[in-house]
Phi, psi and omega in degrees: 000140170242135179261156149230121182265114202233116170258099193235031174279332161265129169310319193294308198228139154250146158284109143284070214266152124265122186270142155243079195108224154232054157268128188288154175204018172168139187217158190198131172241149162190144187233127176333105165101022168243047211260152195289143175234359157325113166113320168307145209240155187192153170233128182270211163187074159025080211254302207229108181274122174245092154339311204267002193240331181066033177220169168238156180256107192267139159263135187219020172098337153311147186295336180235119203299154207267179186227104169249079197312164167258011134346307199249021202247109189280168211282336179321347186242051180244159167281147198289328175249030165263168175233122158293163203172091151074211177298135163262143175306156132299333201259334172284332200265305183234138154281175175265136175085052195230143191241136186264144171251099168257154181242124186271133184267321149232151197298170152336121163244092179075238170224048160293175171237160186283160190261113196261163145234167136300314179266110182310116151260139176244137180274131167252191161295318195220005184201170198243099163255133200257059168269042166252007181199101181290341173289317189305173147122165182167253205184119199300131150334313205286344168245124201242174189054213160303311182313342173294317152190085138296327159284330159326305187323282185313338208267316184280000162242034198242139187277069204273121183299165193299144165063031168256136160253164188204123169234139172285158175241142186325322182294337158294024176279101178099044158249179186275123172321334180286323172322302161332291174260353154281327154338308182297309178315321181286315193290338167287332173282324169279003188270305173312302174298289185306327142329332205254345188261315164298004165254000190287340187215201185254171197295148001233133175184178213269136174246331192238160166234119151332146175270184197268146181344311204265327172293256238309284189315339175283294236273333176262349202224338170326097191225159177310327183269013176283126175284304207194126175247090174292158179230128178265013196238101155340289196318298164286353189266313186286011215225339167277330192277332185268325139339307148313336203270300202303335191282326196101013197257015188336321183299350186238344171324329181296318182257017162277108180215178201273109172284136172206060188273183181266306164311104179336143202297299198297314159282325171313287195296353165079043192230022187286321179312305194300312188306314179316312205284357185275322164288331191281156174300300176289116196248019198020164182213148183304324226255008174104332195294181178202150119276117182235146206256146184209107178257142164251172150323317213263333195175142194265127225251117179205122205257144173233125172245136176274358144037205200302020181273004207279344191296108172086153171095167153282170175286313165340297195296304236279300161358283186285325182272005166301269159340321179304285154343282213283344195284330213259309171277319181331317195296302188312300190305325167289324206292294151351281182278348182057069158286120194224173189069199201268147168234137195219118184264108193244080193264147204249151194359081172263137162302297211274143205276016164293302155345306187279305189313308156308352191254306152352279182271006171277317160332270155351307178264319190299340187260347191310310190282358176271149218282287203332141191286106229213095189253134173254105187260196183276175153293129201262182189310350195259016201083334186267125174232150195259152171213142164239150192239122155327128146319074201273327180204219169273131182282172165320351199260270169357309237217349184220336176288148152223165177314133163291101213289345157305276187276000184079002176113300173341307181085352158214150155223148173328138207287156171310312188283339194260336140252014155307286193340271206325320181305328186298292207330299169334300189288316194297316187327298198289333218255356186262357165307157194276156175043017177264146204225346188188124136288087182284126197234109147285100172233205170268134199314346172270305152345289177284352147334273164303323176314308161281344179245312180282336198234024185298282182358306194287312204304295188331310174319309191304326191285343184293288198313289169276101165313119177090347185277154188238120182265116193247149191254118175241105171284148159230088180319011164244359180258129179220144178328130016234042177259155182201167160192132189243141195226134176281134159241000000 
């Protein structure tokens, strides 16, 4: 059976798990000031135009100003008396200091600034409503055959004002056109408050705030084949049932209740381990085999190794059902960690190209069920195959990790002896300067060890070599490889 598992015994984190059995197969955390700002609607202002980016920079109350291609720019802020002839400028469609109703499409990262739109989405339980923008809209990818149309039916009897877009969502397969259209009712009404809230005062500040990890999990992930949605919180339990009312969701009221075993929600079901396998670099595979995940700026990287499955057999088979395997957490893992942007799968050697094509479409199926918008190409000739995943929020690493304040992220630091050398190197640097009278080396008590023991001899030369210059060595025990810091006096 499959469950959603909402863990709320710590104020600090609240936990969303979805289970099958007792296997994890999608997880969503959010912790008080780390709250998703995806999706958040704000009226901005125009701070800056750059023509050669073909975008502008909106202040929308965030500390570093937003990014608004002119793409994303609905045709309502264009001035009123222009006609378009060809590409339209950036610098004819908007001014500076002109205020925008935005949504952010993607959060901050490092040091982007967030990614804005104009064109509003609003989410319901069963419909998207897009209203500024009448080309969109349509019927979810994930739904085929008949149900695709049936919802046409429905879709063409439902009353959506003029210049409005709109798409069903897989959760809307077998619902009724009125089902349909009180979803739609709520999202015009709430389309109206935020109209009425952006005239009340001037840019810039926040008009809609997303809702919290438990509205998003009811609103995305609620299917018919959800059994039963425990809760470990009273508290959270009645704020769950009235959510449920507000979605429009009676039908699943039944299937909320208060877990009140002695074993924590997440162990009783065996999925805290899993949950865990989310943070390590290193992911174990049944078959003895690992997958290890490495995320960058540019992309996130991921080696699949047959480590002890390589013993006996073939190699060939060993290879391939390895790969399989790894095709199968690889899916799980993005989901877990909410991995985005391009991914490159370094999958390991197969010959016969039957081999890659199954491993291929063994991917493929394994990604049907996750909500990102998610294109896969083949395997090359180098083994490697590239993919890419919508970005839905800051992944798990993003949101609960910070830089490690020693290497800076890097994950190694440089050896002791190799940066004494460089440090020596320094002091000669500082001390052949005009008017140096002394060179102080702040370093770390092992540094000035080797300095002072193994290399005294060389400080001694340098002070020989600049007549009068003085080299002083400072250990410092709150300072650790591979920061130093060296000063001319």
């Amino acid at each position: 059976m499959k469950r959603m598992l909402i863990n709320a015994t710590q104020q600090e984190e609240l936990r969303v798990a979805l289970v099958d059995g007792q296997r994890l197969y999608d997880l969503d955390i959010e912790s008080p000031g780390h709250e998703q700002k995806k999706a958040n609607i704000y009226k901005g202002k125009i701070t800056r135009i750059e023509p050669s980016l073909e975008a502008a920079f909106v202040d929308y109350g965030a500390e570093r100003h937003g990014f608004l291609p002119l793409k994303e720019i609905a045709r309502e802020y264009f001035p009123a008396n222009y006609s378009a002839h060809g590409r339209p400028n950036i610098k004819d469609v908007l001014r500076e200091g002109q205020e925008v109703i935005v949504q952010i499409d993607k959060e901050e990262r490092g040091n982007k600034g967030a990614a804005l739109t104009t064109f509003i989405s609003l989410a319901g339980s069963y419909l998207v409503l897009m209203p500024n923008n009448p080309r969109a809209g349509g019927i979810s990818r994930r739904i085929e055959g008949d149900d695709r149309t049936e919802l046409k039916e429905a879709l063409a009897s439902l009353e959506l004002p003029e210049g409005m877009g709109l798409i069903v969502r897989t959760a809307g397969v077998g619902k009724s056109a009125e089902a349909l259209q009180w979803d739609l009712s709520f999202r015009l009404k709430h389309w109206e408050a935020i109209k009425k809230a952006a005239e009340s005062r001037p840019a810039p500040f926040l008009i809609h705030q997303e809702s919290n990890v438990i509205v998003r999990a009811f609103r995305d992930y609620l299917r018919q084949d959800i059994g039963e949605i425990l809760i470990d919180n009273p508290k959270v339990l009645e704020l769950a049932r009235q959510h449920i009312a507000a979605l429009g969701r009676p039908d699943f009221s039944s299937k909320i209740k208060l877990y009140t075993g002695e074993i924590p929600l997440f162990s009783h079901y065996q999925i805290e381990s899993q949950i865990e396998s989310a943070f390590q670099r290193e992911v174990r595979l049944p078959s003895g085999g690992s997958i290890v995940i490495d995320s960058t700026e540019a992309l996130t990287a991921i080696d699949i190794n047959s480590a002890r499955a390589t013993r006996g057999g073939d190699i060939e088979e060993t290879a391939f059902n390895t790969n399989l395997e790894a095709a199968d957490e690889i899916a799980r893992q993005l989901r877990l960690r909410d991995l985005g942007g391009l991914i490159v799968i370094d999958f390991i050697d197969m010959t016969p190209v039957r081999h890659q094509r199954a491993v291929e479409n063994r991917l493929r199926e394994a990604v049907r069920q996750d909500r990102a918008r998610i294109q896969i190409s083949h395997i090359s000739r180098f083994g490697l195959l590239e993919m890419s995943r919508q970005r839905l929020s800051p992944s798990l690493g993003e949101s609960s990790h910070h830089v490690c304040p020693r290497c800076s992220g890097t994950g190694t630091v440089r050896d002791n002896e190799s940066l004494s050398l460089s440090i020596l190197r320094l002091i000669e640097e500082e001390a052949l300067k005009e008017n140096t009278q002394e060179v102080h080396a702040i370093v770390p008590v092992p540094i000035a060890s080797y300095l002072l023991n193994e290399k005294r001899s060389a400080v001694n030369a340098i002070e020989t070599r600049q007549d009068g210059v003085r080299c002083v060595i400072v250990p410092n025990d709150q300072m650790e490889t591979p920061h130093y810091h060296v000063v001319r006096v």
